[in-house]
C-alpha positions as CSV (number, residue, x, y, z in Angstrom):
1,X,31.6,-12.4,-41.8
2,X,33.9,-9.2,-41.8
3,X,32.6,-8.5,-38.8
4,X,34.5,-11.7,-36.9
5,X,38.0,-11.1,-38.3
6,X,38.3,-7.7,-36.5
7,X,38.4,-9.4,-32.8
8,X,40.3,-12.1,-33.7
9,X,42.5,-9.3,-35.3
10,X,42.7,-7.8,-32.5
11,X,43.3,-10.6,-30.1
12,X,46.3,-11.4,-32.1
13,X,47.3,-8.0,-32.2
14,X,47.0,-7.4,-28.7
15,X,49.2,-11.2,-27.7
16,X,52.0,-10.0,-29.9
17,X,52.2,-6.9,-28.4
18,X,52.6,-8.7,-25.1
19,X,55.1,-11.5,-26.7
20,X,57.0,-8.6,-28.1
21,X,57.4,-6.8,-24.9
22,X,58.4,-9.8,-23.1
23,X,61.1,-10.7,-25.5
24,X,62.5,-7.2,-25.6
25,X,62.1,-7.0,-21.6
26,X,64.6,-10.3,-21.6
27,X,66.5,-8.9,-23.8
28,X,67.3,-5.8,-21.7
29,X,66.1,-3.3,-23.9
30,X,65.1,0.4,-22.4
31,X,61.2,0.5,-21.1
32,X,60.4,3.2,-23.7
33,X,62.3,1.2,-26.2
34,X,60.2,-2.0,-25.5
35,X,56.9,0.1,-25.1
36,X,57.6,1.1,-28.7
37,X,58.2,-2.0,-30.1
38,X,55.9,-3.5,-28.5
39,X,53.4,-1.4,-29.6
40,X,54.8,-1.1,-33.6
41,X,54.4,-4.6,-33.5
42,X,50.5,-4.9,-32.2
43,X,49.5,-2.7,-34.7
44,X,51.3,-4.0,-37.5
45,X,49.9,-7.7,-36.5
46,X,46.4,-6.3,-36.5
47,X,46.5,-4.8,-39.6
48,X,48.1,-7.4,-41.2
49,X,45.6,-10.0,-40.0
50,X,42.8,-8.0,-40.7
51,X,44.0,-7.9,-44.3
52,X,44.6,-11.5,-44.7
53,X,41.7,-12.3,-43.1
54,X,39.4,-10.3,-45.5
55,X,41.4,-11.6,-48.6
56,X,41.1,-14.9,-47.6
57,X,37.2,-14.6,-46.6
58,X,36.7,-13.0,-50.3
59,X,38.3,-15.9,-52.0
60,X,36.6,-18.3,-50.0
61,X,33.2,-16.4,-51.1
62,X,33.7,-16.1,-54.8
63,X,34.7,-19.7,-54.5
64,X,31.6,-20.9,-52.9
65,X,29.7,-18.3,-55.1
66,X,31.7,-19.5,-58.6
67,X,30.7,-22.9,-57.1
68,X,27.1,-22.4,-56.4
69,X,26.6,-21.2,-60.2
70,X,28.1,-24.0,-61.6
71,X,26.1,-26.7,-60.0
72,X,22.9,-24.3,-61.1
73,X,24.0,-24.3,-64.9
74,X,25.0,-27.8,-65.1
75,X,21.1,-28.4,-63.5
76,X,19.7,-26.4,-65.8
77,X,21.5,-27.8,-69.2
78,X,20.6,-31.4,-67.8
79,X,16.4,-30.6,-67.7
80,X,16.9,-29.1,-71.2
């Protein structure tokens, strides 16, 4: 599952960097200056979606997991 947040990671990393450039091309900022923010800001995105992404995938697992154990023990207490 990890293994499918790191493209979409990096997809989003990847349009921000190009959103980021555009606005600071429009906004008549140097070419180095842009680069660099454009870049900052790619990297920052993918890190912090790759973050989320795995905290939300953990809670959704020990959900499912905490879910999946309580619909085993209410089974079992019933056919006692």
């Amino acid at each position: 599952m990890e293994n499918k947040i790191k493209p979409i990671a990096g997809s989003l990393g990847v349009a921000m960097f190009f959103i980021i450039a555009i606005v600071a091309w429009i906004s008549d900022c140097e070419p180095g200056t842009c680069a660099y923010r454009a870049l900052v800001g790619g990297i920052v995105a993918y890190i912090v979606v790759s973050i989320a992404g795995r905290i939300i995938l953990r809670i959704l697992v020990d959900e499912i997991i905490e879910n999946q154990v309580r619909q085993y023990s209410q089974r079992y207490t019933e056919d006692r």
